[in-house]
C-alpha positions in Angstrom: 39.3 -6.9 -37.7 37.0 -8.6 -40.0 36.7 -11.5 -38.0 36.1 -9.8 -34.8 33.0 -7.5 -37.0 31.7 -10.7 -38.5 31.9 -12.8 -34.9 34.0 -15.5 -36.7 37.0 -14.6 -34.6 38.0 -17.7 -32.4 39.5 -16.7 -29.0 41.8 -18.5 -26.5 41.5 -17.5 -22.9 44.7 -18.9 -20.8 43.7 -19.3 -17.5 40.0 -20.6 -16.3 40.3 -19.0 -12.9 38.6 -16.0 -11.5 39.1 -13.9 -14.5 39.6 -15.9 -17.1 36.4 -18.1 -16.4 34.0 -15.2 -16.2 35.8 -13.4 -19.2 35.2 -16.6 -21.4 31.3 -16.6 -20.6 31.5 -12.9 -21.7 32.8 -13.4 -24.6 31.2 -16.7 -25.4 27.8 -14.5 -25.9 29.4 -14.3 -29.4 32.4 -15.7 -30.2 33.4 -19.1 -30.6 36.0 -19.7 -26.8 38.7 -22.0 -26.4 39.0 -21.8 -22.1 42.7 -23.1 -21.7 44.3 -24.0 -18.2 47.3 -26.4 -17.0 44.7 -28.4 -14.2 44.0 -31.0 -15.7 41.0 -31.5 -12.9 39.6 -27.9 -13.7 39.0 -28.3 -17.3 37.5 -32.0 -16.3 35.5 -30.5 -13.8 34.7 -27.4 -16.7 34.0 -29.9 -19.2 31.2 -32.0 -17.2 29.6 -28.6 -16.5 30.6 -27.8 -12.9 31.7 -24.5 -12.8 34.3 -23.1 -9.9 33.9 -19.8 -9.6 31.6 -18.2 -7.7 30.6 -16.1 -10.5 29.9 -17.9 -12.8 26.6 -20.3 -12.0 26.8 -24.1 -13.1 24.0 -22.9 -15.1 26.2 -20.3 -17.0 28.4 -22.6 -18.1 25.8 -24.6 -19.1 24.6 -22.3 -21.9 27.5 -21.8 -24.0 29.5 -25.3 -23.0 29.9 -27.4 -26.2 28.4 -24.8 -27.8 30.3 -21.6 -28.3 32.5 -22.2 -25.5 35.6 -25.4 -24.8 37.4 -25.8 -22.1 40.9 -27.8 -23.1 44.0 -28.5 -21.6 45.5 -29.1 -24.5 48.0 -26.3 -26.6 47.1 -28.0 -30.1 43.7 -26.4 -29.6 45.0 -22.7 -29.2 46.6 -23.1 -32.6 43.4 -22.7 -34.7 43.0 -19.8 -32.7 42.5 -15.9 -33.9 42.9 -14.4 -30.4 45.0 -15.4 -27.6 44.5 -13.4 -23.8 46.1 -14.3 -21.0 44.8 -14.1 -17.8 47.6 -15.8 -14.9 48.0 -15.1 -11.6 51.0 -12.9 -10.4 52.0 -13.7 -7.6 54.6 -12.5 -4.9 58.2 -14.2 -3.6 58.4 -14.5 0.0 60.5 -11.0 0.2 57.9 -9.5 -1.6 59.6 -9.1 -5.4 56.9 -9.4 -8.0 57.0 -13.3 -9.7 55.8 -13.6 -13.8 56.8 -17.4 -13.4 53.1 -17.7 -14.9 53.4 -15.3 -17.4 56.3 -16.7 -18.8 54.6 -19.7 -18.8 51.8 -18.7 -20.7 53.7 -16.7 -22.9 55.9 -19.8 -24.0 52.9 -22.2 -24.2 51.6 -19.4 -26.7 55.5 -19.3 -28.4 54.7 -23.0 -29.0 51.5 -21.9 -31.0 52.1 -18.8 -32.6 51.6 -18.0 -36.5 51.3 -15.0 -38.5 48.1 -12.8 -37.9 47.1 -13.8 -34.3 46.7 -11.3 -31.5 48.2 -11.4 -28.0 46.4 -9.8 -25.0 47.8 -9.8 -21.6 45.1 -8.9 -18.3 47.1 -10.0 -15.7 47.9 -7.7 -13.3 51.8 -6.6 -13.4 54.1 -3.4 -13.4 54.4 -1.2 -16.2 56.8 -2.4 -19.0 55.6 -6.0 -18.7 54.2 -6.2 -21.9 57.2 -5.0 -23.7 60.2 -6.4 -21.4 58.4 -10.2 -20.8 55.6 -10.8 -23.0 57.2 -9.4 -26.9 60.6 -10.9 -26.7 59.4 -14.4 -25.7 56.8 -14.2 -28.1 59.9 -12.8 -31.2 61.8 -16.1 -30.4 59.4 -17.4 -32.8 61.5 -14.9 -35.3 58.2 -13.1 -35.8 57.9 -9.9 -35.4 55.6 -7.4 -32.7 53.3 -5.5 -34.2 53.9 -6.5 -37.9 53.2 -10.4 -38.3 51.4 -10.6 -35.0 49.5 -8.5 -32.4 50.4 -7.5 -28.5 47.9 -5.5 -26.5 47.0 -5.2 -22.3 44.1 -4.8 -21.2 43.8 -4.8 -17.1 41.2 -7.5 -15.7 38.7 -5.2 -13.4 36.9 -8.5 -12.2 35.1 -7.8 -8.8 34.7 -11.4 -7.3 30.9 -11.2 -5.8 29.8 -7.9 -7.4 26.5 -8.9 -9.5 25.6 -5.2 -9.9 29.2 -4.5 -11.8 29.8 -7.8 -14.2 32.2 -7.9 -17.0 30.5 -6.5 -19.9 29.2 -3.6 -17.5 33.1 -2.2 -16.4 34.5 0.1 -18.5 37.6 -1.7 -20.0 40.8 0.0 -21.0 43.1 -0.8 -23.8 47.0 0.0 -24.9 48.4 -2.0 -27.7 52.3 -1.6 -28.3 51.2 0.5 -31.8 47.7 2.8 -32.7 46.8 0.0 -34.7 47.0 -3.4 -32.3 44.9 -0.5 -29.5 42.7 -0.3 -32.4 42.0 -4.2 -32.8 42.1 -4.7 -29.0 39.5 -1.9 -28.6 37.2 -3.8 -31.1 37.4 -6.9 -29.9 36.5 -6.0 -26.3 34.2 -3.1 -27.5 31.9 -6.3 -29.1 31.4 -7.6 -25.7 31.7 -4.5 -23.5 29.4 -1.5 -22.9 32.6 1.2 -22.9 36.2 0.9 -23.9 38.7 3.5 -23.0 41.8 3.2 -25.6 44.8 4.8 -24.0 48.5 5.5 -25.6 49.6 2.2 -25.0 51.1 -0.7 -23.0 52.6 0.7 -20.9 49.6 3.7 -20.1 47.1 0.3 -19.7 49.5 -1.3 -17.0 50.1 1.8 -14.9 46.3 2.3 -14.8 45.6 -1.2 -12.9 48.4 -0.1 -10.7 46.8 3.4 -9.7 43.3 1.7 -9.2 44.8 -0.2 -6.3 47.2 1.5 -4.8 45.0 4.7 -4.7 42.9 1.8 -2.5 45.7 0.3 -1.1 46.9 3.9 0.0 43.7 5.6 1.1 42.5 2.2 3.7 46.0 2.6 5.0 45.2 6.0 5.6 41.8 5.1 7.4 43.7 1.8 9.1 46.1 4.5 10.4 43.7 7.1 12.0 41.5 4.5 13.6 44.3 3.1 15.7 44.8 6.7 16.5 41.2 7.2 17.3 41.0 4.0 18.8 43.5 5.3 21.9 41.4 8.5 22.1 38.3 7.0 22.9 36.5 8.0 19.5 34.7 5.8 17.3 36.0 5.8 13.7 33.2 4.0 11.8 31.0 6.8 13.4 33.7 9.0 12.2 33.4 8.3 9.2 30.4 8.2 8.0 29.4 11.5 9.0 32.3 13.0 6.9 30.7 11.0 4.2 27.2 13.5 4.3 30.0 16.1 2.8 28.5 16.3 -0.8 32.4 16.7 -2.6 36.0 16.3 -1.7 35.5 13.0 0.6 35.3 9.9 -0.3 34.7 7.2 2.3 37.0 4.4 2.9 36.7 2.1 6.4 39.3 0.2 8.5 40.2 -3.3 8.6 42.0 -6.2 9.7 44.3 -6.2 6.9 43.6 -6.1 3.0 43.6 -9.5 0.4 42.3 -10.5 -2.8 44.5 -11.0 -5.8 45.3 -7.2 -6.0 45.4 -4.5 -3.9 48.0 -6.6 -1.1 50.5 -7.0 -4.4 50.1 -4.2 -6.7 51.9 -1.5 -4.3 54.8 -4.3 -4.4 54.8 -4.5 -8.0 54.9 -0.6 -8.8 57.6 0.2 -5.9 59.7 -2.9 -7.3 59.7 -1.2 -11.0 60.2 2.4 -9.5 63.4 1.4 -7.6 64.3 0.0 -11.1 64.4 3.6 -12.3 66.0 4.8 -9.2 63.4 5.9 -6.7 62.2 5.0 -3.4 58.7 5.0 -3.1 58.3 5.9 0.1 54.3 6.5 0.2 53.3 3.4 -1.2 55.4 1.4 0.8 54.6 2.7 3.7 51.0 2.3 2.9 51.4 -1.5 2.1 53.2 -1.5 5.7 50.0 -0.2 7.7 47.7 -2.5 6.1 49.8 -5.5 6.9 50.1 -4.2 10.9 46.4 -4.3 11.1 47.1 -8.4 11.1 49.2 -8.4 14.3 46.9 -5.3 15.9 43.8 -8.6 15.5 46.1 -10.5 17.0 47.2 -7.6 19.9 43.5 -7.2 20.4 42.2 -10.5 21.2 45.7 -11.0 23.7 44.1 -7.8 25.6 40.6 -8.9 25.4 41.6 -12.7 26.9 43.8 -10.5 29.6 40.7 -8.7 30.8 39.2 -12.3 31.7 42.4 -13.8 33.3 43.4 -15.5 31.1 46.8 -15.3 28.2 46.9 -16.7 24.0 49.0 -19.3 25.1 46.6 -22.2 25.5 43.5 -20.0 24.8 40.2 -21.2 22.1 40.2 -19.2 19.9 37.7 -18.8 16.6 38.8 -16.9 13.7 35.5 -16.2 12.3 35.7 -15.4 8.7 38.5 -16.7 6.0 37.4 -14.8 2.6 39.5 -11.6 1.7 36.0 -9.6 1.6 32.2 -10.7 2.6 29.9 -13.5 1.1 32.4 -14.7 -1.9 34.5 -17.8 -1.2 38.1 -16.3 -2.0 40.5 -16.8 0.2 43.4 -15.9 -1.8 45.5 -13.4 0.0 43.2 -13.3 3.4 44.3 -11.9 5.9 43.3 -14.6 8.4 45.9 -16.4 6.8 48.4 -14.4 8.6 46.4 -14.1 11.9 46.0 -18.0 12.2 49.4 -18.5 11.7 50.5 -15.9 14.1 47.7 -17.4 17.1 49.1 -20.9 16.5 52.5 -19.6 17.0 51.7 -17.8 20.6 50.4 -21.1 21.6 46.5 -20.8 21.1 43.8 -23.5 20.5 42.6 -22.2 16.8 39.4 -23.7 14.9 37.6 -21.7 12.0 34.3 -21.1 10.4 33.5 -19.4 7.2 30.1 -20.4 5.7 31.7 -20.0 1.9 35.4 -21.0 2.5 35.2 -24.7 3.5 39.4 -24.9 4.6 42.2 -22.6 4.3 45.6 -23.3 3.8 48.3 -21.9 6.0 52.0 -22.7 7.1 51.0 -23.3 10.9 48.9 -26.2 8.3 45.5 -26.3 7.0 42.2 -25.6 8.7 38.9 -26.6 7.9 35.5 -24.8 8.5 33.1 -25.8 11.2 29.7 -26.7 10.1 28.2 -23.5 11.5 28.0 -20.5 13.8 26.7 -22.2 16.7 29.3 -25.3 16.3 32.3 -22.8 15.9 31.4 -20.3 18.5 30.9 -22.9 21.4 32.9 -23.4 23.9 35.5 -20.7 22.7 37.0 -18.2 24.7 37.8 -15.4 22.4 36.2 -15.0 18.7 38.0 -12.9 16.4 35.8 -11.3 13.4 37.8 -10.6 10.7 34.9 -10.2 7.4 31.8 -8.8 7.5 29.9 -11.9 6.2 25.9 -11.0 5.9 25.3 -14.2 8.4 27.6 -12.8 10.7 25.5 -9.4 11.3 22.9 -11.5 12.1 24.4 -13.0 15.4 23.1 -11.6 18.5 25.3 -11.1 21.7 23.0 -13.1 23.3 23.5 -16.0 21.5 27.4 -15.1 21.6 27.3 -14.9 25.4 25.1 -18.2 25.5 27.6 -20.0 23.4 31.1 -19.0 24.6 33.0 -20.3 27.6 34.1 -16.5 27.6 32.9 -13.8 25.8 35.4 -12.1 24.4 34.8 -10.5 20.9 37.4 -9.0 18.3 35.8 -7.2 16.1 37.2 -6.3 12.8 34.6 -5.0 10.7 32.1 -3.1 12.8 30.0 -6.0 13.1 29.1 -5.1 17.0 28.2 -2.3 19.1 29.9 -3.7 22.0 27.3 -4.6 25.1 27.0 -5.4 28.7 28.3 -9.0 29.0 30.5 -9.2 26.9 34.2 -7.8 26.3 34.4 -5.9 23.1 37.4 -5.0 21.3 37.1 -3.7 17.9 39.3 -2.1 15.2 38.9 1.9 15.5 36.4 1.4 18.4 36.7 3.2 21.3 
């Protein structure tokens, strides 16, 4: 506590990827940061000042690299330090069971290091119990001792990739130690660096709130994804729907369809908590069903652009295709999780001619192989015969029909985020359109 009052505290961040990068610079304002990741190439890259997230500007790095911040690959330097959070990805298997391969990892590269006084934080996203079940008992094989010779808290990451209005230090941040007094000294040290801290009971209370953030998303776009294929067969418009339920003052909060949900959180967190609830014997019927919607939307893209090429004469098998658009949400260059991923793979396997364009992703990875952006809008949109929209990219509101119907050997649009209004010419299909 003293060293975290008198800034003298060194911290270790595990992890220099979308949270743990931008977490470092926050916390570099003042304390002295050892940025720790297994790529060797990332903390080369890190260390000659070229920065690879989005968020945080080469510029950035810049200010505090060499100075209060160190990116380092190797263990030795997390020894020396006070604080130690981890922030890993956590991923899914393929049938969907929640994988901690890399926060087992992390927690025996910090085993390796451990000595009396230091203080473990965990912010990557996981099922309640974590903390207590993983994290502590790799961390006793030391033979120390949770709580008494060193400190465990978690602390959810609420990183918004591409929000400038809602950084870091500006999101509340909430805090559960596995004791009063290890919530105490996690609420201080993030309370240094962030405008509001929210303590709660513990561990466990700090992992179930990262879970209800995104499912209660998770749930309430399935809900919206669910009534706009509904609307969509009764001729109404849901986008229009929408926002005029939005002009109610309480009680409504708007949330819009899609062609399927990604990012590193909301797609796996309803996985994560139903995996842990059938642990304690209950089906969670809701939440699964919500993650089921969400991933339909994928194959209803896919339905969509085989009806749209039917209206012209013409079948998937063989077709050109653009998928237009491989982020999980506009203007950031994160593909993790996209659901174009899913929509390539499914197009290449009913036989279609697919090419891609994203103006931030420059290739994306899937198992029908890997696909790299054209050079522009003009480039990707010529010559195809149906383009399928699936992010609402700012440069893509800006392309006219005209241009669409100069460009293509057939028009025919998909459109999965409202982009369109659907004109003479053309043959429109979008998500919840009529």
């Amino acid at each position: 506590m003293t060293k975290i009052t008198d800034q003298s505290a060194k911290i270790g961040i595990i992890g220099q990827g979308y949270v743990g990068l931008p977490l470092a610079m926050t916390f570099a304002k003042k304390f002295a940061v050892f940025g720790f990741d297994i790529s060797s190439g990332t903390v080369e890259s890190l260390k000659a000042g070229k920065s690879h997230i989005q968020d945080v500007t080469d510029e950035h790095l810049s200010q505090y690299l060499g100075k209060t911040y160190f990116p380092t690959a190797d263990t030795e330097d997390l020894r020396q330090c006070d604080i130690l959070i981890i922030c890993v990805p956590t991923p899914l298997s393929e049938d969907k069971i929640p994988d901690l391969i890399y926060i087992k990892s992390a927690c025996t590269t910090v085993k390796a290091v451990l000595h009396k006084g230091q203080f473990v934080i965990l912010e990557s996203t996981t099922y309640p119990g974590t903390t207590d079940e993983v994290v502590v008992p790799i961390l006793e094989e030391t033979g120390l001792i949770a709580g008494t010779d060193f400190g465990v808290a978690y602390s959810p990451e609420r990183v918004d990739p591409g929000n400038k209005q809602y950084p870091i230090d500006k999101v509340p941040t909430v805090v559960g130690g596995i004791n009063p007094e290890c919530t105490e000294v996690a609420a201080a040290l993030y309370g240094s660096v962030v405008e509001k801290i929210v303590p709660v009971r513990d561990a466990r209370t700090a992992e179930s709130v990262k879970m209800v953030e995104n499912i209660y998303r998770n749930v309430n776009i399935a809900l919206v994804n669910e009534l706009s294929l509904i609307f969509e067969r009764m001729g109404i418009d849901t986008w229009e729907v929408i926002d005029a339920a939005a002009t109610k003052p309480y009680g409504f909060m708007p949330f819009y369809p899609g062609p399927g949900i990604g990012g590193h959180c909301i797609p796996l967190d309803p996985y994560y908590m139903s995996y842990k609830a059938k642990k304690y014997g209950f089906i969670p019927r809701f939440i699964e069903t919500s993650g089921e919607i969400n991933e339909f939307m994928k194959m209803h893209m896919v339905n969509l652009a085989e009806k749209g090429l039917q209206k012209v004469g013409k079948c998937l098998y063989g077709a050109k295709i653009v998928v237009m658009g491989l982020a999980y949400k506009k203007n950031i260059n994160d593909p993790r999780e996209s659901p174009s991923i899913t929509v390539i793979e499914e197009l290449v396997n009913l036989g279609a001619e697919v090419r891609v364009y994203d103006p931030f992703v420059p290739s994306i990875r899937t198992k029908a192989g890997e696909f790299a952006s054209f050079g522009s809008v003009e480039e990707a949109l010529s010559g195809a015969e149906c383009a399928v929209f699936m992010i609402d990219h700012d440069v893509f509101r800006g392309i006219s029909v005209e241009s669409v119907k100069g460009l293509m050997a057939s028009p025919v649009v998909v459109d999965g985020k409202n982009l369109f209004a659907g004109e003479e010419g053309i043959v429109y299909l979008g998500i919840g359109k009529s």
